[in-house]
C-alpha positions as CSV (number, residue, x, y, z in Angstrom):
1,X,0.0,0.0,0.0
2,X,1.4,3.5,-1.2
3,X,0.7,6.2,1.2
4,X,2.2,9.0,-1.2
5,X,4.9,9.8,2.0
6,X,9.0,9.5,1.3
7,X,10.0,7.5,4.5
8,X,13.8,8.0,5.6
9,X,15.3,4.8,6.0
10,X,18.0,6.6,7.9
11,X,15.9,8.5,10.9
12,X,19.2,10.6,11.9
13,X,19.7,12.3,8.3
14,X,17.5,15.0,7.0
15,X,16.3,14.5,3.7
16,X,17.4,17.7,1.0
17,X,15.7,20.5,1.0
18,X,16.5,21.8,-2.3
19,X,16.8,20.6,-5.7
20,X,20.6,20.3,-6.8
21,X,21.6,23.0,-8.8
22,X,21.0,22.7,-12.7
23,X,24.4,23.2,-14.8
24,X,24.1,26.1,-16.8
25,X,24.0,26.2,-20.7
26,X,27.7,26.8,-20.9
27,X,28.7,24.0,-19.4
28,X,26.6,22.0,-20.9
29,X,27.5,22.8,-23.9
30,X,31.0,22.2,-23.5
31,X,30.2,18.9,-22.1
32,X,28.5,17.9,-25.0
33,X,31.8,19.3,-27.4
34,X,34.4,17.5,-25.1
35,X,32.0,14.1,-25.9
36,X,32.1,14.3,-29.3
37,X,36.1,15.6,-29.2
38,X,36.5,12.1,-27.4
39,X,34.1,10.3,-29.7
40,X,35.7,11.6,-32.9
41,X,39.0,10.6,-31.5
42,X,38.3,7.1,-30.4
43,X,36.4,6.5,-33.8
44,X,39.5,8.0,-35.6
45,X,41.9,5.5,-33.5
46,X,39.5,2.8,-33.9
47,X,39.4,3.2,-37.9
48,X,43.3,3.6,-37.9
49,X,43.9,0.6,-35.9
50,X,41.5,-1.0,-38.5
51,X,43.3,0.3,-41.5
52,X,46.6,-0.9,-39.9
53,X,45.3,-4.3,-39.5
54,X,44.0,-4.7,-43.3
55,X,48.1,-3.2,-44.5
56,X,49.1,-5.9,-42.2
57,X,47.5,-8.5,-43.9
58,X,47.6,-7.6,-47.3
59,X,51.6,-7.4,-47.3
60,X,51.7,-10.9,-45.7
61,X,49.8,-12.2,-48.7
């Protein structure tokens, strides 16, 4: 049964009174650049290490 009531499992600790902060647009925004600076340079190692690995055979052959 759901009374609709948070109950503190830990009695001693008062629960948050307000929200955590919200991160502004700026930072945000560089979040998402430094993602796709880290995406675009795994996918670039990735596709290297895959180009690498095709030379590799084709000189054996």
């Amino acid at each position: 049964m759901q009374t609709g009531r948070v109950i503190s499992l830990y009695p001693q600790r008062k629960l948050p009174v307000k929200a955590p902060a919200r991160p502004s647009r700026k930072a945000v925004r560089a979040f998402r650049t430094a993602a796709a600076i880290v995406d675009l340079t795994v996918t670039a190692a990735i596709g290297v290490g895959v180009l690498v690995c095709f030379g590799l055979v084709f000189t054996m052959l």
